[in-house]
VEXZA-559294 format. One record per atom (N, C-alpha, C, O, CB): residue in three letters; z, x, y. Coordinates in steps of 0.02 Angstrom, whole numbers, plus 50000, padded with zeros to 5 digits. Glycine has a CB too. Layout:
N
alaZXY
...
//
This chain:
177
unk523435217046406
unk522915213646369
unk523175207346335
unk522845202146343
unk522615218246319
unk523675207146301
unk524065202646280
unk524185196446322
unk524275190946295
unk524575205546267
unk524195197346392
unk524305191046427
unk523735186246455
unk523715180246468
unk524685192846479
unk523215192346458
unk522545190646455
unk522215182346392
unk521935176846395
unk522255198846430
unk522515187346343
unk522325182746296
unk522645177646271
unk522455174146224
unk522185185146254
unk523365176946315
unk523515169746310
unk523145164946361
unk522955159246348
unk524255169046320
unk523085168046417
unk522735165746476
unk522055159546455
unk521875154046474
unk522425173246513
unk521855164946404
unk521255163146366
unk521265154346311
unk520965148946309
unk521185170846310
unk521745157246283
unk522055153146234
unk522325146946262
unk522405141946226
unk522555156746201
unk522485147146333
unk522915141346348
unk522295136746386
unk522305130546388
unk523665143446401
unk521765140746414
unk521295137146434
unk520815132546406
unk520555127746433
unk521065140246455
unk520715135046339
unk520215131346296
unk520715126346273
unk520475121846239
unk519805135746232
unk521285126246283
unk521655121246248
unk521735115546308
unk521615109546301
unk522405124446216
unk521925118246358
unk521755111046412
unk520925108346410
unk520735102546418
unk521915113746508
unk520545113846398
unk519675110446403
unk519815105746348
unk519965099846361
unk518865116446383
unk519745108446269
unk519725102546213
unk519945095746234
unk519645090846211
unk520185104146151
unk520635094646291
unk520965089846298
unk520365085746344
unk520445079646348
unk521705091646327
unk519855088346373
unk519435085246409
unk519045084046364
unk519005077946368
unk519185087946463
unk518645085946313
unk518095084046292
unk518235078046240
unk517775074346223
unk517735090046266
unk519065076746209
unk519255073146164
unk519345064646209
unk519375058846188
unk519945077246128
unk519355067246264
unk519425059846317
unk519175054046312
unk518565053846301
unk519195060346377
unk519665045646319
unk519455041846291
unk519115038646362
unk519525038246408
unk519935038446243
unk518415036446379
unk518015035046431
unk517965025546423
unk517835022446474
unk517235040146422
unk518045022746374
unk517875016846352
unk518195011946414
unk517825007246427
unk518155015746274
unk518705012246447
unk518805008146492
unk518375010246547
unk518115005846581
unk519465007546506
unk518285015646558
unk517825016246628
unk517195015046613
unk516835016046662
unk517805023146665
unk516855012846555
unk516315009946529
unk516355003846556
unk516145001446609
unk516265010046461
unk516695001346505
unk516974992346517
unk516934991646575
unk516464988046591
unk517754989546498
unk517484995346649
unk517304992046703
unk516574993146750
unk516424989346796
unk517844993146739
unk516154999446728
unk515544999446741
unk515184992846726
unk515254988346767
unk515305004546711
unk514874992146683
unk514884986546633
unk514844980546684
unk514374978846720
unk515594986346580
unk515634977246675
unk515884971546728
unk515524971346779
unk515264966046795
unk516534972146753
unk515454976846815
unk515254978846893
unk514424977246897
unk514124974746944
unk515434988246913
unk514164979446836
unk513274977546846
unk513084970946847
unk512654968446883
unk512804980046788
unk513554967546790
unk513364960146788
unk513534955946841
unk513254950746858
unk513634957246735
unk514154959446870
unk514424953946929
unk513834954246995
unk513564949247018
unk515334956646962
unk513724961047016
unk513254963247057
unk512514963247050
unk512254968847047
unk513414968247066
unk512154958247048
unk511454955947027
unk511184957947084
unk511494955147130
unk511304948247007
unk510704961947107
unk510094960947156
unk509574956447193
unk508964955847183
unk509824963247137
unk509924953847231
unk509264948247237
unk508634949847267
unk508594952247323
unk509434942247278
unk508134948547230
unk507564953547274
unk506964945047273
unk506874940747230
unk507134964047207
unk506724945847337
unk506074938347365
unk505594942947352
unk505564949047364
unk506004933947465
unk505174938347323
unk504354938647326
unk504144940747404
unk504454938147450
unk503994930247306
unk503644945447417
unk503474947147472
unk503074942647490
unk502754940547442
unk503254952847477
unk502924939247555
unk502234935247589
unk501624939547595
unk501564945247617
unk502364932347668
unk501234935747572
unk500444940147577
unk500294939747671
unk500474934547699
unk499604934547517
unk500104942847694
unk499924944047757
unk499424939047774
unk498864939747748
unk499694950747767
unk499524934447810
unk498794932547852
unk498354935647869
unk498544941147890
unk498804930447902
unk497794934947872
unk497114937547895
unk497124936647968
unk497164931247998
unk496474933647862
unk497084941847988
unk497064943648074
unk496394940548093
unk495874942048064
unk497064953048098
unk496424935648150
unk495754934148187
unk495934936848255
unk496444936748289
unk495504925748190
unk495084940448266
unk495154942948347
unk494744937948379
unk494214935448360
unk494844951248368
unk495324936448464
unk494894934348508
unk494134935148504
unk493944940348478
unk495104936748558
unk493674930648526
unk493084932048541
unk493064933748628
unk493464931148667
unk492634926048514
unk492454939148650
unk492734942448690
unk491984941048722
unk491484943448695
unk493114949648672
unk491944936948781
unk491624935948834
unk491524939548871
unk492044942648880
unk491754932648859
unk490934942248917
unk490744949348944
unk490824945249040
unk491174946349090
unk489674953148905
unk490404941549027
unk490384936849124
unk490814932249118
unk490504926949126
unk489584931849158
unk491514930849107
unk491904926749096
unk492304927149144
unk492634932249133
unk492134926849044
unk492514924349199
unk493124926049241
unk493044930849289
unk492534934349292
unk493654928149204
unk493564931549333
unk493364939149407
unk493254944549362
unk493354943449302
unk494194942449476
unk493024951449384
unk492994955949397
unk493624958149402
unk493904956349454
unk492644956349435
unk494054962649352
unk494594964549388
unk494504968949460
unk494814968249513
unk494964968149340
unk494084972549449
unk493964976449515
unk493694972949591
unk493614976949637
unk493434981649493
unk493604968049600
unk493384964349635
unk493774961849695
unk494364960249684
unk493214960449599
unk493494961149770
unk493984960149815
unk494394953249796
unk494964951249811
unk493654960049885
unk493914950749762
unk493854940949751
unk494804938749703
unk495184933849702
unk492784938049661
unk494804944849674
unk495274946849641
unk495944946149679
unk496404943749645
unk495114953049619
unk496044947249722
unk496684946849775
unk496724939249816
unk497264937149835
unk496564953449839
unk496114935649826
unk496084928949835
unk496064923949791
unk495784918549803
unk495694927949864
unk496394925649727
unk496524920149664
unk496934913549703
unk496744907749695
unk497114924149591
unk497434915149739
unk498024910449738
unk497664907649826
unk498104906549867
unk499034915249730
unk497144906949843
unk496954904049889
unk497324907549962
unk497234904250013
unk497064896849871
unk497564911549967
unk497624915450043
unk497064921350053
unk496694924450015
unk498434919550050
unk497184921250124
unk496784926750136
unk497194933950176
unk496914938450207
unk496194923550182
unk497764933250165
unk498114941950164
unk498344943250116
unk498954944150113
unk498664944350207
unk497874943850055
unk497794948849999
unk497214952750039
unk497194958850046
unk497584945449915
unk496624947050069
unk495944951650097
unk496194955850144
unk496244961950139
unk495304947550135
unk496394951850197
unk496384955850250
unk496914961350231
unk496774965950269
unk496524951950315
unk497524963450188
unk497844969450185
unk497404973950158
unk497334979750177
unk498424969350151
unk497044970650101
unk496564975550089
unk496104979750142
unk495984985750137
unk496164972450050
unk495944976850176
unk495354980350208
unk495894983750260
unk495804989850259
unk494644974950244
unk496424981850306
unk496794987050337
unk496924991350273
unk496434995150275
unk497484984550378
unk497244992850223
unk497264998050167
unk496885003150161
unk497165008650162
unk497194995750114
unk496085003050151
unk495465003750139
unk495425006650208
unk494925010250212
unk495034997650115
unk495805006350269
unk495345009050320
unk495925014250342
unk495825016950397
unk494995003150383
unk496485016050311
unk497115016850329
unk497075024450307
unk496735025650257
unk497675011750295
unk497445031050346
unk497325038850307
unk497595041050225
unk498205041650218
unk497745044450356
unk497245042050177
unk497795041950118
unk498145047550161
unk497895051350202
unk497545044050026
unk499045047050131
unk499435051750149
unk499645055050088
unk499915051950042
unk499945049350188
unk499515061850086
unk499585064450030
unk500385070450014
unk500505074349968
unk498845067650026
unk500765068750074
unk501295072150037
unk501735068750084
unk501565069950142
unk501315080650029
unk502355064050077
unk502895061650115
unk503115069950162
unk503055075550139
unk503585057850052
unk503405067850239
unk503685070950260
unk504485072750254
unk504895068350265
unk503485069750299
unk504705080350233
unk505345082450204
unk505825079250235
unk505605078050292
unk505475089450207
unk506565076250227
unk506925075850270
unk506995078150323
unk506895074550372
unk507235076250256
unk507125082950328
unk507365088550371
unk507095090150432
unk507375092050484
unk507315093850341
unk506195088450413
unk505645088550455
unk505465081650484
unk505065081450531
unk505095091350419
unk505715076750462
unk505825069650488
unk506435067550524
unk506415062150554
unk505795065550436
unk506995071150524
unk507665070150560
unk507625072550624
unk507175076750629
unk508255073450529
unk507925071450674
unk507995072750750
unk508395077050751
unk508925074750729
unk508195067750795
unk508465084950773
unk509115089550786
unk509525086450797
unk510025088650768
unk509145094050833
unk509665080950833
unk510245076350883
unk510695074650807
unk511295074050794
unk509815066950941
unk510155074150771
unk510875071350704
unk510845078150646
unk510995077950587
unk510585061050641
unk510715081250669
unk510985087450616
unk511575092550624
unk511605095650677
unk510455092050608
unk512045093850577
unk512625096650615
unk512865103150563
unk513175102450510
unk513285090050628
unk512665108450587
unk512885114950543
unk513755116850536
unk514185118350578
unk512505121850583
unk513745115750453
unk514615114850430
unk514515119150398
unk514595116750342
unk515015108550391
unk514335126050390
unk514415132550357
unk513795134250342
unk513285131050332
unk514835132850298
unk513985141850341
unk513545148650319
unk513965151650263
unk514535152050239
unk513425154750385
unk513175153850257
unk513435157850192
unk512895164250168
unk512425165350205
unk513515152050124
unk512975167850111
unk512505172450092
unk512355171450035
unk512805170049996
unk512655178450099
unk511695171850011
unk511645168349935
unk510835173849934
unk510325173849969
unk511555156249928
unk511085178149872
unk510785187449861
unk510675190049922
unk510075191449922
unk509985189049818
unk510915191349971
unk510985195350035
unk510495191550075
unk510095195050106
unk510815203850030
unk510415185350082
unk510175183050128
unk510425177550146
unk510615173150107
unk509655182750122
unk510465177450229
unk510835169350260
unk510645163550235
unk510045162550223
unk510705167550334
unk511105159050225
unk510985153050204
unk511315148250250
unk511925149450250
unk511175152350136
unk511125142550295
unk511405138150327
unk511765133950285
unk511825135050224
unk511015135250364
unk512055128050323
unk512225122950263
unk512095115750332
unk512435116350383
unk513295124350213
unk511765111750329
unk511875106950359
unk511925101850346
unk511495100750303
unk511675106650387
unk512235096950358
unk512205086950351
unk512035084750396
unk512255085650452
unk512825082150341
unk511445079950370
unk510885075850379
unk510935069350343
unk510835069250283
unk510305079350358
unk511125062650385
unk511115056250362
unk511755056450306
unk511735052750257
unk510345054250332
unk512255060550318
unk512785060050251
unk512495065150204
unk512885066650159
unk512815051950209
unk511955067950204
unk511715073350140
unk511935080450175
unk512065082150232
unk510695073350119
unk511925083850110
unk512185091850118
unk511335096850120
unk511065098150066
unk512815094550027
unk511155098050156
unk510575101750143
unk510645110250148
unk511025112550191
unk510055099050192
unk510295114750106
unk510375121250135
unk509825123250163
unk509305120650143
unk510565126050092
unk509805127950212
unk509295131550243
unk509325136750258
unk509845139750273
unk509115129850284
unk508555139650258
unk508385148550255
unk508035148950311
unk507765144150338
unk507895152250187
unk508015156250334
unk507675157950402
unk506765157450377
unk506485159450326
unk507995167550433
unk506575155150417
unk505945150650417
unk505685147150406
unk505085146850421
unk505675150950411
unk506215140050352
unk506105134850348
unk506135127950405
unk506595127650445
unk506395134750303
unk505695123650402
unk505565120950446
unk506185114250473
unk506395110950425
unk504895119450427
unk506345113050513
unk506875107550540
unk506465105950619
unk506225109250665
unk507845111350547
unk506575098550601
unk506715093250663
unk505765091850691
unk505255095150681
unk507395098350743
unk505915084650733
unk505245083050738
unk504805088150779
unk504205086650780
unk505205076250766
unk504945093150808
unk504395095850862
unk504175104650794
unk504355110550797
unk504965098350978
unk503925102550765
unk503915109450718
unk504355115950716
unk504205121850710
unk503335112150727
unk504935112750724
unk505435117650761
unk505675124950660
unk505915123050606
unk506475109650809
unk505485131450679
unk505545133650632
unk506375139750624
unk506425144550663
unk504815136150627
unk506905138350573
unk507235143950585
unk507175151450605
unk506835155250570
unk507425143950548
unk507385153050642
unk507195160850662
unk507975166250643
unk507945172250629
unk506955160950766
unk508615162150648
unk509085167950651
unk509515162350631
unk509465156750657
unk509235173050722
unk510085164350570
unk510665161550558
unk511045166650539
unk510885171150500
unk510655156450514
unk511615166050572
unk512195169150608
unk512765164050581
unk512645158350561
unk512095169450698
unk513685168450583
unk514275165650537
unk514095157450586
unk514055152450551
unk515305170850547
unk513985156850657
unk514285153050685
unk513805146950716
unk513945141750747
unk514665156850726
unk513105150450692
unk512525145550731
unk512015148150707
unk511945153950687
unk512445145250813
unk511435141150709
unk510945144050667
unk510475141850749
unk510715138050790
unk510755139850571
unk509655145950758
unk509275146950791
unk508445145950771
unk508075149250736
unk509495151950806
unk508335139550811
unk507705137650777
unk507375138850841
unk507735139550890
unk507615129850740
unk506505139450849
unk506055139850908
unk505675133150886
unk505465131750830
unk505555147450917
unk505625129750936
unk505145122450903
unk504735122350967
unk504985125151016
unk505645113150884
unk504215119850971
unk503535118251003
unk503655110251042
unk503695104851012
unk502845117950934
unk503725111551128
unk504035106951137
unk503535105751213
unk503315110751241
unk504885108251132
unk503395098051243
unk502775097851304
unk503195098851349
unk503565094151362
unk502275090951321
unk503285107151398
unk503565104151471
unk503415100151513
unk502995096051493
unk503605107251507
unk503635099551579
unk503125093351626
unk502745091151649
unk502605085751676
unk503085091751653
unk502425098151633
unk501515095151643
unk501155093651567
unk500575095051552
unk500905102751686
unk501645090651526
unk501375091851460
unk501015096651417
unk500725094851366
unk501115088451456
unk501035101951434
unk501005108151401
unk501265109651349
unk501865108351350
unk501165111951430
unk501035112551289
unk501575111751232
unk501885121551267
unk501535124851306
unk501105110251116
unk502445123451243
unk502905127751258
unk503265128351191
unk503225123851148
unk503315125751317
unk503655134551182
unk503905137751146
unk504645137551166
unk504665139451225
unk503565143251142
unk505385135851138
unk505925135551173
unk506525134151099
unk506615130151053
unk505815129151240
unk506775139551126
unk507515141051084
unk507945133951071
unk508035130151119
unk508065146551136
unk508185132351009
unk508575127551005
unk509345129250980
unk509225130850922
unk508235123050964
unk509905129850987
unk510415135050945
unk510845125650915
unk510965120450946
unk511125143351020
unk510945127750842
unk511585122050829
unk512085124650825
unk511855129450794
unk511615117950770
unk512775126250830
unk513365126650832
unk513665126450772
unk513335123850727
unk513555122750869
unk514145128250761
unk514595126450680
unk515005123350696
unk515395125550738
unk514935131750633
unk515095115350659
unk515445110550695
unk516015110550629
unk515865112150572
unk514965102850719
unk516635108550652
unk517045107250594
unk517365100550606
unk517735097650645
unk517575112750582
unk516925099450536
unk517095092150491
unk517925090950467
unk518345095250452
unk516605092450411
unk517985083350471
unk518755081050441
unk518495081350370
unk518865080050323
unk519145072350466
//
């Protein structure tokens, strides 16, 4: 208990030494510091009064108007228009894959990805993967069987009497440098 209460004793004696503290120079250089450091503050500008255009209703083309594409004096702004206008909208680009020719597709691995085959082929420099019944190459040719070493598509193809026909296509597993 005894050491306790020096513990005690020695503490209030370093505090007093704080509360007796002489602050007057750190005044003074406060002080210094406000006067030197003035604020300069500008009068704000009152805002101008906004004027709106006046707004003419028959003034100028029609934006919607064919007349609109013949501003600059030619006439194939018209005429693209009207080939445009007579042209099928196309509403979904055709996939790579389904736009490439077998002739340039080249199967560089298989694989299994959750227990089902996965091809791997390059197309134009790209890496594509493929699953059994996704579609490849221009004749609607659809995967049917991929295997370690070759994958097997059936595509819809005209024999020589132009007949469309049904006919096996196999790609190979080619190895790349």
């Amino acid at each position: 208990m005894p050491v306790a209460l020096v513990g005690c004793v020695a503490s209030l004696v370093v505090l007093t030494g704080c509360i007796k503290a002489d602050h007057d120079n750190l005044r003074a250089w406060m002080d210094g510091e406000r006067t030197r450091h003035k604020p300069t503050l500008s009068t704000p500008q009152m805002p101008t009064e906004y004027q709106a255009p006046a707004y003419r209703l028959h003034q100028g083309l029609d934006p919607f108007s064919r007349q609109r594409l013949l501003q600059n004096g030619s006439t194939e702004g018209a005429m693209s228009l009207t080939t445009l206008s007579r042209a099928p909208i196309q509403t979904q680009a055709t996939p790579p894959l389904e736009a490439s020719p077998l002739a340039g597709m080249r199967l560089v691995g298989s694989l299994r990805r959750g227990g089902e085959p996965v091809a791997l082929l390059r197309v134009n420099g790209l890496l594509y993967s493929v699953r059994e019944g996704d579609r490849l190459g221009q004749n609607q040719g659809r995967v049917s069987v991929i295997t370690l070493s070759e994958l097997v598509l059936s595509e819809v193809a005209n024999d020589l009497n132009g007949q469309p026909t049904e006919r096996l296509v196999r790609l190979a597993l080619v190895s790349e440098p």
